[in-house]
N, C-alpha and C positions, 0 to 999 in steps of 0.2 A: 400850908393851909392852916389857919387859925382853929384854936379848939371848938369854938361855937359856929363855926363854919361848917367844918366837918358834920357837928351834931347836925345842924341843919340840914345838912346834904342827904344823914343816916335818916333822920324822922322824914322827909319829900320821900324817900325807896320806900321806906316802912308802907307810908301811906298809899303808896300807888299799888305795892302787891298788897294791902289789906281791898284795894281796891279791886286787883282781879280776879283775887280768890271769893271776892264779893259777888263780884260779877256772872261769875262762873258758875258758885249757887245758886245764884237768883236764877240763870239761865236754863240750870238744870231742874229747876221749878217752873218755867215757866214755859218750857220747851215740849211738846210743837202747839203752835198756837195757831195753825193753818195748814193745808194739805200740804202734802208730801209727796214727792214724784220719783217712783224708786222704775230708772231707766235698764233696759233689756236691749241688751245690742242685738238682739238678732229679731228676726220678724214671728209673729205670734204662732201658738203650735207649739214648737219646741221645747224641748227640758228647761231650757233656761226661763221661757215666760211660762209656763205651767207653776213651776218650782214657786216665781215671783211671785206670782198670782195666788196659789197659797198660802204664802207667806205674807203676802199685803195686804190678804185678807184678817189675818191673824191680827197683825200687828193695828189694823185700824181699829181692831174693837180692845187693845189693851193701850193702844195711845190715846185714844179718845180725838182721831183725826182721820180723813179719809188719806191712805195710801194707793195714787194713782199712778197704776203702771202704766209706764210710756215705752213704745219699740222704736229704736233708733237701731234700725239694722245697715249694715254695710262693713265693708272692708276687714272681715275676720275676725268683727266687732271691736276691731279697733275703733269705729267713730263713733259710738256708744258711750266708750271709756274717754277720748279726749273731752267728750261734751260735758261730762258729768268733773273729769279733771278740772276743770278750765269755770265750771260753774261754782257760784258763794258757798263759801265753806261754813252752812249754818244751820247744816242737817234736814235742809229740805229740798236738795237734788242728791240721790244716791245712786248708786248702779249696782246688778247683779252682774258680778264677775265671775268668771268661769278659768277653767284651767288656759285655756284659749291665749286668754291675756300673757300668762306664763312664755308661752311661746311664741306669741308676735316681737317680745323685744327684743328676739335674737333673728327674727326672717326677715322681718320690715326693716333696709336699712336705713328707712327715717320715720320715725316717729314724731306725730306735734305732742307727745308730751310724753312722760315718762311712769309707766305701773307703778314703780318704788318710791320714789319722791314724791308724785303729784296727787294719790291717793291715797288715802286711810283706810287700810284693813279692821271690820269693825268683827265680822263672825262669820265663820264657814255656817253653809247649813247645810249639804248634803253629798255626798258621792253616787255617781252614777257611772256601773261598767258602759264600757264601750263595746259593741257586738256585731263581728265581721257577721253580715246576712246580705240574701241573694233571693232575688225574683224566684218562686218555689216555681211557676209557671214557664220560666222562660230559662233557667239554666237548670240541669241536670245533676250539678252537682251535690252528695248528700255528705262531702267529707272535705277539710280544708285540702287534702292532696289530690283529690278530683278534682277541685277548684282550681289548682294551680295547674294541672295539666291540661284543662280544657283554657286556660289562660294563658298558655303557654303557646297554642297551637292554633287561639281564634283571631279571624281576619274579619271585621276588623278589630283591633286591641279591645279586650274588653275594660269599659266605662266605669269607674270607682267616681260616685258624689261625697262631696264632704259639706260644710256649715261654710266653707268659703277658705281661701289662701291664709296660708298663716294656723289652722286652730288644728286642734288634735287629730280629728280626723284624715285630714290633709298630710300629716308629718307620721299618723299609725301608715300610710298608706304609702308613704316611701318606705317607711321601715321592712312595711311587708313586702316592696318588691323588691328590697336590695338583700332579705333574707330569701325567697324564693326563686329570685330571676324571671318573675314574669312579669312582661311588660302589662301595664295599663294608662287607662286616659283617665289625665285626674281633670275632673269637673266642678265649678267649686260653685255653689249656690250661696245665698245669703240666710239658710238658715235650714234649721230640721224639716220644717214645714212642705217649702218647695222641692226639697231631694226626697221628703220620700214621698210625696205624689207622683215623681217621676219614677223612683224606683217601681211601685207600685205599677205602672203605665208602662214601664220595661224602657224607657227614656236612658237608665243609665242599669249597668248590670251587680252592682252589690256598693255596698256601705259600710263603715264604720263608725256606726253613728253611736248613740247614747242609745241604753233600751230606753228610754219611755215613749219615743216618739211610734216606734215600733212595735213594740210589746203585743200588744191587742191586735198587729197583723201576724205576727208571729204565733199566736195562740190562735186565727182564723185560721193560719197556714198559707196563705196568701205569700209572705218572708220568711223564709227558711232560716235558721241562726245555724252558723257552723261554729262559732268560735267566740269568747269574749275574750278583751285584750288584757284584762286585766292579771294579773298573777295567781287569782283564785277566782273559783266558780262563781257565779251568781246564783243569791239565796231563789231569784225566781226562777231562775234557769239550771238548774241543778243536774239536770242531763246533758246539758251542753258543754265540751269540753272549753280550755283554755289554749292559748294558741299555744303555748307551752307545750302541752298536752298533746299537740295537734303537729310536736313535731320541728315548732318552731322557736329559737333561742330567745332570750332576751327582752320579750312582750311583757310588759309591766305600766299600763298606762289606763289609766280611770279618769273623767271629769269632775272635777268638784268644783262647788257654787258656792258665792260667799259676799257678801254683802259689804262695798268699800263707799267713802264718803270723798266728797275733796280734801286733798293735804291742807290742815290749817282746822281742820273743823275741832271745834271745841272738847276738850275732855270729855266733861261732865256730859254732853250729848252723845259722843263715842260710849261711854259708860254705860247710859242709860238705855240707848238702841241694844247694846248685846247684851245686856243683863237680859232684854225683849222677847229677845233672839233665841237668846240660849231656852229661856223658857218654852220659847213655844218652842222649838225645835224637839226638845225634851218633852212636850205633853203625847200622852197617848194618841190623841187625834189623829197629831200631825205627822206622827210614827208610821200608824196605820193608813192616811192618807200617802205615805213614800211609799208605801212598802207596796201598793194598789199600782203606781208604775215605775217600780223597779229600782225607786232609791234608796239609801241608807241616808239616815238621819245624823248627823257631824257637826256636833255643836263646838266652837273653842274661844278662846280668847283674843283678842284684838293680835297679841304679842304671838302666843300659836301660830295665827293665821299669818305673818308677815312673814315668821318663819318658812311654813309651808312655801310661801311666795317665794323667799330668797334661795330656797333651796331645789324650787323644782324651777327658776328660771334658770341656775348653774346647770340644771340635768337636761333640760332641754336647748338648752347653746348646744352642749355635745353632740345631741342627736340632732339640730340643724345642722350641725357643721359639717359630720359622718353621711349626715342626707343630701349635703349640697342644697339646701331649701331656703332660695332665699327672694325675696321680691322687691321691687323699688317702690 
């Protein structure tokens, strides 16, 4: 190749990355210039659209755009996540992702897209324990090992609801019976909303849901909490043990929620969303606003949160594997 050839070649790249890093600012200037559709895989009620909902409230009044949440529930909120995968990667279809996701790519052996490649992790915003609780009216139990012997010995199996096939609650619920030995019927709803109505209604006999869908029956007394899953107590529930606590090995599992974009969406728009993010997650408001049903406030970095992602989907393969938990 000739010397002026070459140069030529050098000043066409020159110009084309002056062009996209051109590009890129101008975009992060000029980004969003129209509503914005931040998607909820499960149906409304729930931690996950409460969470959204305050937070897309937040964020429309420091974007200067309306943030409209959409429920795309189904399938363990897997069809939430393909919609928002598979949608323009230009920071105006996002999805609130949940630990859930984490653990459908090791139960679903097919998936139309994939958590880690086809999504951008942009910022966690919250952790929410998960909290073994029981109809206060219609089981007797006031101890996880009452629980499990009255479990042990009812005809017909007592009923566990979970958010649907595939998500935490679903796979807390094998863990708990392959640590106890008692059998149950697992039930799987499309979301917080529906199971605990049913709960509530005596439809189905306890849950491992997220507190916030619960909280406020729990403090009627309507739902009894015997247990949360996570490794340490809950700052609202502070009398309530840990299944740990309660006797049982192993239980170390919390929900967190986190805000991903389609794979491909722009830096400077990833950028500018969790700088958002972070903030508001971080204002007193929205602290106080978590803390009202039961969440911790978790703000991180795009890089954080992929972390989190790649290392709780390697922790939860194990526990599918060990649960035999798998669906087609």
């Amino acid at each position: 190749m000739r010397g002026t050839e070459l140069v030529r070649r050098i000043s066409t790249l020159a110009v084309l990355a002056a062009g996209i890093t051109f590009s890129g600012a101008s975009l992060a200037q000029t980004w969003p210039a129209k509503p914005i559709t931040l998607v909820v895989p499960f149906p409304s009620g729930g931690t996950t659209d409460v969470l959204a909902r305050a937070l897309g409230d937040q964020l429309s009044k420091s974007l200067g755009q309306p943030v409209i949440v959409e429920n795309r529930p189904g399938a363990g909120a897997t069809l939430g996540a393909d919609y928002v995968a598979k949608n323009k990667p230009d920071g105006y279809t996002l999805l609130m992702g949940a630990v859930h996701h984490t653990i459908a790519t090791s139960v679903y052996k097919k998936l139309p897209y994939s958590f880690q490649k086809d999504l951008t992790p942009i910022a966690t915003v919250a952790m929410v324990p998960n909290v073994l609780v029981i109809n206060a009216a219609k089981t007797p139990a006031k101890t996880v090992s009452e629980l499990v012997t009255l479990a042990k010995t009812a005809s017909p199996e007592f009923a566990y609801g979970s958010n649907g096939n595939g998500t935490a609650q679903h796979l807390i619920g094998t863990q708990f019976q392959t640590a106890t030995g008692a059998k149950l019927l697992h039930v799987p709803y499309k979301g917080s909303g529906p199971l605990t109505t049913d709960l509530l209604g005596g439809q189905v006999t306890m849950s491992f849901d997220t507190l916030t869908p619960v909280l406020q029956h729990i403090k009627s007394g309507k739902l009894r909490a015997l247990a949360v899953t996570t490794a340490r107590r809950s700052s609202v529930l502070p009398d309530v043990p840990t299944l740990e606590e309660a006797g049982l090995k192993g239980f170390d599992i919390g929900t967190w929620f986190g805000v991903l974009a389609p794979a491909a969406t722009p830096e400077p728009v990833v950028s500018k969303l969790n700088a958002e993010i972070v903030r508001i997650v971080k204002s007193p408001d929205f602290q106080q606003k978590m803390q009202g049903i039961g969440a911790e406030p978790m703000a991180s970095t795009p890089q954080e949160f992929a972390k989190r992602i790649n290392d709780e989907t390697v922790k939860f393969a194990k526990l599918v594997k060990d649960g035999k938990v798998t669906i087609e």
